[in-house]
BAMILO-204845 format. One line per 3 residues: number of its first residue (from 1); their letters; for each residue x, y, z of N, C-alpha, C. Coordinates in steps of 0.05 Angstrom, whole numbers, plus 5000, padded with zeros to 4 digits. Example, Ala and Ser with C-alpha at 12.3 -4.5 7.8 and 13.67 -1.06 7.14 Angstrom:
2
1) AS) 5264/4886/5156/5246/4910/5156/5264/4934/5156; 5257/4955/5142/5273/4979/5143/5258/5001/5157
! end
This chain:
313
1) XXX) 6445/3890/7815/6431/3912/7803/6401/3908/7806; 6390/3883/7807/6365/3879/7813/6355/3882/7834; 6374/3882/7858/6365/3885/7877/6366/3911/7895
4) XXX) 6386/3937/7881/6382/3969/7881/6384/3977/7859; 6350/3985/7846/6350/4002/7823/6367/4028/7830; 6377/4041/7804/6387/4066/7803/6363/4079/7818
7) XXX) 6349/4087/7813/6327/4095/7812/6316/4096/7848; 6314/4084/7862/6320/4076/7887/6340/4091/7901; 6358/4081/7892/6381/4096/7899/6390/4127/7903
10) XXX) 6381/4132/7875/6382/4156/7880/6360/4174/7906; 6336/4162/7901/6315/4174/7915/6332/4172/7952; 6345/4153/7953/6361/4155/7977/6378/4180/7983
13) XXX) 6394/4173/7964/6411/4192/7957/6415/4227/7951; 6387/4226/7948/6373/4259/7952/6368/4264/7981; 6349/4245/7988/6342/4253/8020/6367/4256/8043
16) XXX) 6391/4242/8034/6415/4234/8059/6424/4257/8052; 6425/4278/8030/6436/4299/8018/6426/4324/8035; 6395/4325/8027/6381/4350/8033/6382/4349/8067
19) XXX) 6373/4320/8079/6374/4327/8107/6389/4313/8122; 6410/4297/8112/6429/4281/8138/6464/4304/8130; 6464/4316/8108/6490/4329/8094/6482/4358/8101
22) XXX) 6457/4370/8104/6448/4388/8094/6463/4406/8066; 6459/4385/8041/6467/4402/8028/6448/4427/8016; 6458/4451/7997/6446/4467/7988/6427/4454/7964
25) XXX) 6403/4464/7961/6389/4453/7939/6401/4455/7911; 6418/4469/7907/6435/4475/7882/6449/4446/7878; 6466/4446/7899/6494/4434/7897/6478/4397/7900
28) XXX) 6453/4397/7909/6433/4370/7909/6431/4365/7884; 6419/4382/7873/6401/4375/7845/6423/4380/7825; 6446/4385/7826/6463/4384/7810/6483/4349/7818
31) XXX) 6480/4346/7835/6491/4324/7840/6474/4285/7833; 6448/4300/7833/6429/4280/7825/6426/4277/7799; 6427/4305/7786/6425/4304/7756/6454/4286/7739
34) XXX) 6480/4297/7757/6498/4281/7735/6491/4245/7752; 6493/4245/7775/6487/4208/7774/6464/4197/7762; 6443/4217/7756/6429/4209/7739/6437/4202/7705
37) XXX) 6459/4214/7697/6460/4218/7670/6478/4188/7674; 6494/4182/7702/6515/4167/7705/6497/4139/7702; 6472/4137/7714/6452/4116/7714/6451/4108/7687
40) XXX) 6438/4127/7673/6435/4124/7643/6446/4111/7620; 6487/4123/7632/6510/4118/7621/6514/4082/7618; 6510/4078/7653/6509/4048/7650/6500/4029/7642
43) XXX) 6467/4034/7637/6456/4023/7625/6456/4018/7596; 6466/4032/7586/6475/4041/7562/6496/4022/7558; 6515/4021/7566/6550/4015/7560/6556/3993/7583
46) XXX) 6543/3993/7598/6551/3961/7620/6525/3953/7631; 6502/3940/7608/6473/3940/7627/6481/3918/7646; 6498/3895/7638/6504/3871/7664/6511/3868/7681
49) XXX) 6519/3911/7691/6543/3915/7714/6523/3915/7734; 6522/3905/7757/6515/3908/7779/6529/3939/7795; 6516/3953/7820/6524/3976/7834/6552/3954/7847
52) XXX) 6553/3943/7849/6576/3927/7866/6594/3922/7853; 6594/3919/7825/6613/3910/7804/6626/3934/7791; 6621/3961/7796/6632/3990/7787/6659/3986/7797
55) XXX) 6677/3998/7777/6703/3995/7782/6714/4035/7779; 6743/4027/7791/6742/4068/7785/6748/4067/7750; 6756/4043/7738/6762/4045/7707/6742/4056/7694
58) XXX) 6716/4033/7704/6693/4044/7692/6684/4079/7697; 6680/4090/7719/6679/4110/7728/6698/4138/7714; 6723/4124/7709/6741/4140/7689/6728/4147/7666
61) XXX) 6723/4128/7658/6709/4128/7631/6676/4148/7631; 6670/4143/7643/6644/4157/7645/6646/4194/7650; 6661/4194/7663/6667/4213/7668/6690/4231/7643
64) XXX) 6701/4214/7627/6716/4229/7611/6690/4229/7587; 6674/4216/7589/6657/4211/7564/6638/4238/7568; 6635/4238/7580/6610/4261/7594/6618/4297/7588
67) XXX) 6648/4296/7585/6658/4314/7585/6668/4327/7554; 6663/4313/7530/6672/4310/7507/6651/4328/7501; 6672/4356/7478/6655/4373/7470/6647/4371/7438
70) XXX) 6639/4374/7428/6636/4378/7392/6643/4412/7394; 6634/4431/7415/6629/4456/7412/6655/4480/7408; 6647/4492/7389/6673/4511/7390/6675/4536/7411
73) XXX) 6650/4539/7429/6643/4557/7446/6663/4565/7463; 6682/4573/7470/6713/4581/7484/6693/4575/7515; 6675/4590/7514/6667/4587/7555/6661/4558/7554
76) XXX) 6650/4542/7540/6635/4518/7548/6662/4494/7538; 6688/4504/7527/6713/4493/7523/6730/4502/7556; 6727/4523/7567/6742/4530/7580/6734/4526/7614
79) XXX) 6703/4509/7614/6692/4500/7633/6689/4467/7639; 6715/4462/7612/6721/4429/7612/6719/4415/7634; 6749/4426/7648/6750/4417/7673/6740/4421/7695
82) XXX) 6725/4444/7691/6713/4454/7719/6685/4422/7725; 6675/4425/7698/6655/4401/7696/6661/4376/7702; 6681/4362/7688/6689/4345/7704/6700/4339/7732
85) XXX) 6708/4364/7746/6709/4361/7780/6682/4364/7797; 6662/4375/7779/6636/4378/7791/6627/4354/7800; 6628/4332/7769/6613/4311/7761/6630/4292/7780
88) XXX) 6651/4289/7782/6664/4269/7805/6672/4278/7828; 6660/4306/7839/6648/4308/7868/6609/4297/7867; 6606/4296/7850/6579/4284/7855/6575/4254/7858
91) XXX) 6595/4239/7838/6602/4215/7835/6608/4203/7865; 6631/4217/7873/6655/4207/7902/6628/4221/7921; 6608/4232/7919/6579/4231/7940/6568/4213/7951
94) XXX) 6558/4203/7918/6540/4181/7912/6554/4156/7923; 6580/4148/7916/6586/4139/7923/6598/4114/7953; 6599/4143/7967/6601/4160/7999/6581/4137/8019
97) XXX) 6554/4165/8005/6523/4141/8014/6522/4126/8012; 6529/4094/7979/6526/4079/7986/6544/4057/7999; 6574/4067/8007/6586/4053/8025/6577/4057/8054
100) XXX) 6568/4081/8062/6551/4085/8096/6516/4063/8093; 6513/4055/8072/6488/4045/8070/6492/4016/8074; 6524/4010/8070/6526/3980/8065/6517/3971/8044
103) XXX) 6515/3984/8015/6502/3971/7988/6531/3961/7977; 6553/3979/7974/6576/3972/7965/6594/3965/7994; 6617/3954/7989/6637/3938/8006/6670/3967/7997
106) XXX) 6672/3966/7969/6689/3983/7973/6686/4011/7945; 6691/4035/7958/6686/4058/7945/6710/4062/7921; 6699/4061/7895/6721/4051/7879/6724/4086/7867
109) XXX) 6709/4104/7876/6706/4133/7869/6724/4146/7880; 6743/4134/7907/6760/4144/7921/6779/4148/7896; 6781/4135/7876/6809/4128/7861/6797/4149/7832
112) XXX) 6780/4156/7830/6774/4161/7801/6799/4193/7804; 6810/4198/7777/6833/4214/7760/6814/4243/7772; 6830/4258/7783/6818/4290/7788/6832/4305/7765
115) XXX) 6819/4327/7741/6835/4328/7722/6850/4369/7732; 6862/4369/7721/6883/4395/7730/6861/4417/7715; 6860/4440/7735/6842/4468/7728/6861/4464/7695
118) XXX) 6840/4475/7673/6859/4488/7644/6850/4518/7649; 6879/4525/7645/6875/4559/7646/6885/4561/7623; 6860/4572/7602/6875/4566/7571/6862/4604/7569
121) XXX) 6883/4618/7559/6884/4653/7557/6878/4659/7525; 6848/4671/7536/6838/4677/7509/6846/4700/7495; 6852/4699/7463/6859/4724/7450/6840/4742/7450
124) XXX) 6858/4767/7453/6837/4793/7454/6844/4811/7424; 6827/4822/7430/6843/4855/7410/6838/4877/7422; 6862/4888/7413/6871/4910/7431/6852/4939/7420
127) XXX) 6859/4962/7433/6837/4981/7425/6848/4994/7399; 6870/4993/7397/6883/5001/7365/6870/4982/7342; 6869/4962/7346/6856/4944/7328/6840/4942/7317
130) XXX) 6822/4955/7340/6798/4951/7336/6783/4979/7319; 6803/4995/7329/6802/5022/7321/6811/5024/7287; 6823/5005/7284/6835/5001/7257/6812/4979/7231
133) XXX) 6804/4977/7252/6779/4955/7235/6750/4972/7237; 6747/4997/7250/6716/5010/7244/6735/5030/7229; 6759/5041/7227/6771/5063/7211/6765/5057/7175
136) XXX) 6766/5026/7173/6769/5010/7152/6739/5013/7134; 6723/5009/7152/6686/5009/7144/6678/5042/7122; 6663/5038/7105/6664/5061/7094/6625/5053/7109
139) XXX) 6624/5080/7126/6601/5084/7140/6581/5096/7121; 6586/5107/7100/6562/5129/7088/6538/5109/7081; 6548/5076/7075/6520/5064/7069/6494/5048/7090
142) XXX) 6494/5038/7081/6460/5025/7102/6486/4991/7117; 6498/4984/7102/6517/4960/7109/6542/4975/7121; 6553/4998/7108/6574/5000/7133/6566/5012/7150
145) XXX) 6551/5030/7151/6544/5049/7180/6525/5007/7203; 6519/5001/7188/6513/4976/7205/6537/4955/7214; 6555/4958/7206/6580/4938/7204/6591/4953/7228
148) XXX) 6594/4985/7218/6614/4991/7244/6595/4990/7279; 6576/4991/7268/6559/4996/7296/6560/4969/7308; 6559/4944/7293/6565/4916/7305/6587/4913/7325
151) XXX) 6611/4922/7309/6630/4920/7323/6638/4938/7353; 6622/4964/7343/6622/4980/7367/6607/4962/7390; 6582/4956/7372/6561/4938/7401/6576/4926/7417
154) XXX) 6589/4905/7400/6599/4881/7411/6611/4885/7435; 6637/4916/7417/6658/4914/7436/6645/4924/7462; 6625/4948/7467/6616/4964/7481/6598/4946/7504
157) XXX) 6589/4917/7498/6568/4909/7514/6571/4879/7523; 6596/4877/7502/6594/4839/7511/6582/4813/7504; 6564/4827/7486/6554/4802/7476/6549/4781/7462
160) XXX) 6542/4765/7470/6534/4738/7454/6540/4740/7418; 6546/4725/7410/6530/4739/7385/6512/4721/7369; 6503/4709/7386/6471/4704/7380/6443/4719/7395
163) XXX) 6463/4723/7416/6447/4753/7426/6439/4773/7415; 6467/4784/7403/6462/4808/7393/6448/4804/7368; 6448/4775/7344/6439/4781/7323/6401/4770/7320
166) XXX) 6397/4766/7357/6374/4765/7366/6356/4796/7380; 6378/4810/7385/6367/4834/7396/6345/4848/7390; 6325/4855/7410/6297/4863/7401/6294/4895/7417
169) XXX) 6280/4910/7399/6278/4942/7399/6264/4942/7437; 6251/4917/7448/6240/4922/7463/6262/4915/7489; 6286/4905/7483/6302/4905/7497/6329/4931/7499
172) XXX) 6326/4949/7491/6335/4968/7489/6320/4989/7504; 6332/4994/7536/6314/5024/7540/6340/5045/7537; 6332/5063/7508/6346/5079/7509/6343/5104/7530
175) XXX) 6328/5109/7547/6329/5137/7572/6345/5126/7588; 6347/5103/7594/6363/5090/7620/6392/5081/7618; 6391/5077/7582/6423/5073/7570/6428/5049/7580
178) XXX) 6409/5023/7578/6412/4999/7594/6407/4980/7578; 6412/4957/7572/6400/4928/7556/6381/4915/7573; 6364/4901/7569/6358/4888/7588/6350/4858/7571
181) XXX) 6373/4834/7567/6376/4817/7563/6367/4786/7568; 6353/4772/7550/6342/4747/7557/6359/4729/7543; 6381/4709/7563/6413/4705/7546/6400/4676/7545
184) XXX) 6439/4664/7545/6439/4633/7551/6426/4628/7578; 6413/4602/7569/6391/4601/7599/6376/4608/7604; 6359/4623/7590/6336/4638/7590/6344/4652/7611
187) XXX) 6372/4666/7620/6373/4682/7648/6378/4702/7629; 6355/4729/7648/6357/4759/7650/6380/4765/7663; 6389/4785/7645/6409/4802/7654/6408/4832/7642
190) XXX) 6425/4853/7660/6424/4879/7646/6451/4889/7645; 6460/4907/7624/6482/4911/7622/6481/4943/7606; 6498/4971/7619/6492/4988/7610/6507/4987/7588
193) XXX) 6505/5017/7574/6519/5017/7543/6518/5052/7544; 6542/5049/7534/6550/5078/7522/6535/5088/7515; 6537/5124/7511/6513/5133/7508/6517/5132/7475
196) XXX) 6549/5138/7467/6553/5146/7443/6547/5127/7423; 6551/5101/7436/6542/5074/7417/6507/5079/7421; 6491/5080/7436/6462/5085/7442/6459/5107/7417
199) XXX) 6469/5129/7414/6467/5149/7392/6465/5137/7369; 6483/5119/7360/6491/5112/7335/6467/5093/7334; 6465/5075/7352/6432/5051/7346/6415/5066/7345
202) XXX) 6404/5084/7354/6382/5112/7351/6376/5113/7322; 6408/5124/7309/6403/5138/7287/6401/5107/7260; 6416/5098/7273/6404/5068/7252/6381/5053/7250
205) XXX) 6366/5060/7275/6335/5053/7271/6323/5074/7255; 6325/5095/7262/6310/5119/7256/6317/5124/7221; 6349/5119/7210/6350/5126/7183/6354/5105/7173
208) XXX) 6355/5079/7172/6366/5058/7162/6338/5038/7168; 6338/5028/7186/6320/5004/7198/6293/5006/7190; 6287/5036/7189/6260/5044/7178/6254/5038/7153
211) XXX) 6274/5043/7139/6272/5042/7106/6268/5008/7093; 6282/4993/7114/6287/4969/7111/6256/4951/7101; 6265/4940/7087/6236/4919/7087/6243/4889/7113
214) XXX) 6214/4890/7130/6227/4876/7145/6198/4850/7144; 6204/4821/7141/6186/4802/7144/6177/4805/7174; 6148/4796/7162/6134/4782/7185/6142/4766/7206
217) XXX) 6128/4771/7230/6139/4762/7253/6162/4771/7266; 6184/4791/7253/6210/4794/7255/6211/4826/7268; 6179/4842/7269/6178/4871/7267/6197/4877/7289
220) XXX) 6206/4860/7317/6216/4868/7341/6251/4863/7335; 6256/4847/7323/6291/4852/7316/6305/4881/7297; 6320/4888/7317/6327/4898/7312/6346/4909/7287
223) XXX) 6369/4884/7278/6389/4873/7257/6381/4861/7243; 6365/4872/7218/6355/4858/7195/6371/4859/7164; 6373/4838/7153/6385/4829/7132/6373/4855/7111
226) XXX) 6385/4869/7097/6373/4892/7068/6355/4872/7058; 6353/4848/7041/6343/4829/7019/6322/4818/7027; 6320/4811/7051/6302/4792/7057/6288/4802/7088
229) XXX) 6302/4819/7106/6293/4830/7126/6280/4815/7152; 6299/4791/7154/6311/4775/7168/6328/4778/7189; 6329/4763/7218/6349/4781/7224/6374/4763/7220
232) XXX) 6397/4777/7224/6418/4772/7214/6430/4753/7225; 6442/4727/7216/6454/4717/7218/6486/4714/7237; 6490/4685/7253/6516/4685/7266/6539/4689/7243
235) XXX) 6539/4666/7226/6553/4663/7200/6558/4692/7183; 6534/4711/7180/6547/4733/7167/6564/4755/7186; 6561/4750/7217/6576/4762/7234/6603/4762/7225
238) XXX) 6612/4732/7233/6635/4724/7227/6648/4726/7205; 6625/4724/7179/6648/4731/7162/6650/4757/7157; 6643/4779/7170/6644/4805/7159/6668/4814/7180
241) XXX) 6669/4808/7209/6688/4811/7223/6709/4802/7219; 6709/4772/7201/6739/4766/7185/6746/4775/7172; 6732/4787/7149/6737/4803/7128/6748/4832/7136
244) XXX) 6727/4845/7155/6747/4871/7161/6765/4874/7170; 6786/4844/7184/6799/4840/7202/6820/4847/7185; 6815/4826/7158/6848/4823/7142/6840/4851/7127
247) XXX) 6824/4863/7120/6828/4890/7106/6845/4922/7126; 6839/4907/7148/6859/4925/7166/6878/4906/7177; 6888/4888/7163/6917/4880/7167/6924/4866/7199
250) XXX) 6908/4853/7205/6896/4844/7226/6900/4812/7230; 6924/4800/7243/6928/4772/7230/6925/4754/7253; 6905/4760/7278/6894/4746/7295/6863/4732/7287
253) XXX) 6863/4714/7290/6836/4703/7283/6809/4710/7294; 6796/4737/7281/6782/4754/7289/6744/4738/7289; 6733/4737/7306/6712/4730/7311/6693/4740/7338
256) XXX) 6675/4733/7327/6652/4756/7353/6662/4751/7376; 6667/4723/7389/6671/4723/7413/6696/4724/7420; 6712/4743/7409/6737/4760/7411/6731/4784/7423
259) XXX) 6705/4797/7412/6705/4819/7415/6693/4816/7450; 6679/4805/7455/6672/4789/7477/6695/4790/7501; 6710/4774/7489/6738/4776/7512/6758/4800/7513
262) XXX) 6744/4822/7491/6763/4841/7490/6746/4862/7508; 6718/4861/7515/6699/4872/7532/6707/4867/7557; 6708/4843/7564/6702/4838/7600/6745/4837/7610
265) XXX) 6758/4838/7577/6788/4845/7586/6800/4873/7598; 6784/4887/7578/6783/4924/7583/6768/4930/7610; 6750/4910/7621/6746/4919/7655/6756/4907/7677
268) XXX) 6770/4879/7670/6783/4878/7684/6807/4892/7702; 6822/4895/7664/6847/4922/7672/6846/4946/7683; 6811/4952/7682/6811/4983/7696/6798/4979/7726
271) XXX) 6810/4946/7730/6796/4951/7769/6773/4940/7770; 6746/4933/7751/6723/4923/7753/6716/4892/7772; 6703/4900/7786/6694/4887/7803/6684/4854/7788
274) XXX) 6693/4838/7801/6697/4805/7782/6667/4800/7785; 6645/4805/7809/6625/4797/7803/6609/4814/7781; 6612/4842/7785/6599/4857/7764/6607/4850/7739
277) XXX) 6635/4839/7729/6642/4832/7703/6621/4805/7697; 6616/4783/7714/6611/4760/7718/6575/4766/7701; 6563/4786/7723/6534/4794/7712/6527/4801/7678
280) XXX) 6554/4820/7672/6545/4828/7658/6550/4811/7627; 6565/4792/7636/6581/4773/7614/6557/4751/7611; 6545/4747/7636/6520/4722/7630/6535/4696/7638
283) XXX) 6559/4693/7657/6564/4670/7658/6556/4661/7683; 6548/4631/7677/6538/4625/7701/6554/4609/7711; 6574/4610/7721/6601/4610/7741/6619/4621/7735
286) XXX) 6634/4651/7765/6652/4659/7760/6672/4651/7746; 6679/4621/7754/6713/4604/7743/6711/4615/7712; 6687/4628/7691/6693/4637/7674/6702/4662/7666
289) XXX) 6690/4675/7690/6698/4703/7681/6728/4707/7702; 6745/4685/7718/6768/4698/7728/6793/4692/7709; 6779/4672/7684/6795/4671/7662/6806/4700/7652
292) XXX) 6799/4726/7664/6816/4749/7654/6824/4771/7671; 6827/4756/7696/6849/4757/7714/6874/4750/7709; 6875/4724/7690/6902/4714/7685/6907/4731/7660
295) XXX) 6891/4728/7660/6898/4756/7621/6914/4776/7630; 6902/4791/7643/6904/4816/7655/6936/4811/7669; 6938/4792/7684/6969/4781/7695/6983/4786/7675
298) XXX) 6977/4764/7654/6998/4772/7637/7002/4789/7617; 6983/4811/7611/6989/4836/7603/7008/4853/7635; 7017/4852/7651/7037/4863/7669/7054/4844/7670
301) XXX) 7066/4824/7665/7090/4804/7664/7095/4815/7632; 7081/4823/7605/7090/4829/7588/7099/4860/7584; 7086/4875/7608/7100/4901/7609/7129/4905/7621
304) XXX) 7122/4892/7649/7154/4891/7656/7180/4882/7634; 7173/4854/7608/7187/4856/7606/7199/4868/7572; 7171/4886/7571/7178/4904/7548/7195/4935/7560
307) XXX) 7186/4942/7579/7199/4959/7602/7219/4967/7616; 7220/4938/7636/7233/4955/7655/7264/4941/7655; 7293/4953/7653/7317/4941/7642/7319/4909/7651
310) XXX) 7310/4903/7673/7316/4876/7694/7309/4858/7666; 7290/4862/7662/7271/4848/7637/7281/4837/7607; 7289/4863/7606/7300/4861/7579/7320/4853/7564
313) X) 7319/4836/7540/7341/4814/7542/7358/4838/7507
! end
């Protein structure tokens, strides 16, 4: 180890990339960043290992460690695996170079565990449901005519819902009927919106939002708290969408980013183009948005066999 810093190494390891591999600058700097985090790892958890003394055990390990979520986020759960095949094609790289360099004798990355795609099928709600949970909202006040329009948003646009309970008046062009979004990642995106949901945010700025007392600093959000005029919270999302869930008899575990998968589910089924779903969802790799391809599959393996006699038991 003293005698090839990480650090060294890597700087090799970029150049044999960009111009003896020609790889893409993407697929470089994504490959430098996890052996970088891999550098880090070691030092950390085996500072006495020498580059020659890496075993694929150790490499297992690093690689399952790297991949461990705390997060309840379904996309950043459902890009488990994709991450870990990233991180040990960058690994079995690095690797690569330094058996052509003669630093190591044998490539112990040949052997590291490839883990199986998870195709895990997210719950949706259906348009009855949903229809049964704004039927439920008594709209005449300043909180339900705002409750039901959440849910309309959601369902109508896809979003985040830290997005949405970030949404600013200056991201709304209502002539164009368009969002124009600053998401996860600080990546811009645009995504149109109904005109009829655009009506209803019109009239909630105009008769509601106005009246509102709204704090300092906050004049550009749109979704402000009545009390304090704040904008609103993830936590009161959720619990208001749970709450209307079981008051319309609703016994799926109802949360924003349901309504989310019940958005980019409703375009899949009607033919929508996977990259346009991809744009307007904000993910930054398709492998998340073809998660409702398989959805969509199996909403037609569940028709046939509600359907058609062959099926039916």
């Amino acid at each position: 180890m003293e005698e090839h810093s990480f650090e060294k190494l890597l700087e090799g390891f970029r150049y044999y990339m960009r111009l003896e591999r020609s790889f893409s600058k993407n697929t470089s700097e994504s490959y430098i960043r996890d052996c970088s985090r891999f550098a880090e790892w070691i030092q950390e958890f085996y500072p006495n290992t020498a580059i020659q003394d890496i075993t694929v055990k150790i490499l297992d390990e690093f690689v399952s460690n790297m991949v461990k979520t705390k997060t309840h986020n379904e996309e950043d759960i459902l890009l488990k695996s994709t991450s870990q095949i990233r991180i040990i094609q960058g690994i079995r790289a690095f690797f690569k170079y330094l058996l052509l360099q003669d630093i190591i004798e044998k490539n112990p990355a040949e052997l590291i565990t490839t883990p199986k795609q998870e195709h895990k099928l997210p719950e949706v709600l259906e348009r009855e449901e949903i229809q049964a949970m704004i039927n439920s909202i008594d709209a005449s006040t300043l909180a339900g005519f705002r409750n039901k329009l959440t849910i309309n948003f959601l369902y109508a646009t896809g979003l985040r819902v830290s997005e949405f309970v970030n949404l600013k008046l200056s991201e709304v062009n209502f002539k164009e009927e368009i969002l124009d979004i600053i998401g996860k990642g600080n990546k811009e995106r645009y995504i149109p919106v109904a005109k009829s949901v655009l009506d209803d945010l019109e009239f909630y700025i105009k008769h509601y939002r106005a009246e509102q007392k709204i704090s300092k600093e906050f004049e550009n959000f749109i979704f402000l708290s009545e009390r304090q005029g704040k904008p609103l919270t993830r936590q009161f999302i959720f619990k208001m969408l749970r709450e209307t869930a079981e008051k319309s008899g609703i016994k799926k575990n109802v949360h924003p980013h349901i309504l989310r998968h019940s958005f980019a589910t409703e375009l899949i089924r009607g033919g929508a183009n996977l990259i346009a779903v991809k744009e307007m969802m904000g993910h930054s790799s398709v492998v998340s948005t073809e998660i409702y391809i398989n959805l969509s599959t199996k909403d037609l393996k569940n028709t046939l066999e509600n359907y058609h006699p062959f099926y039916r038991k």
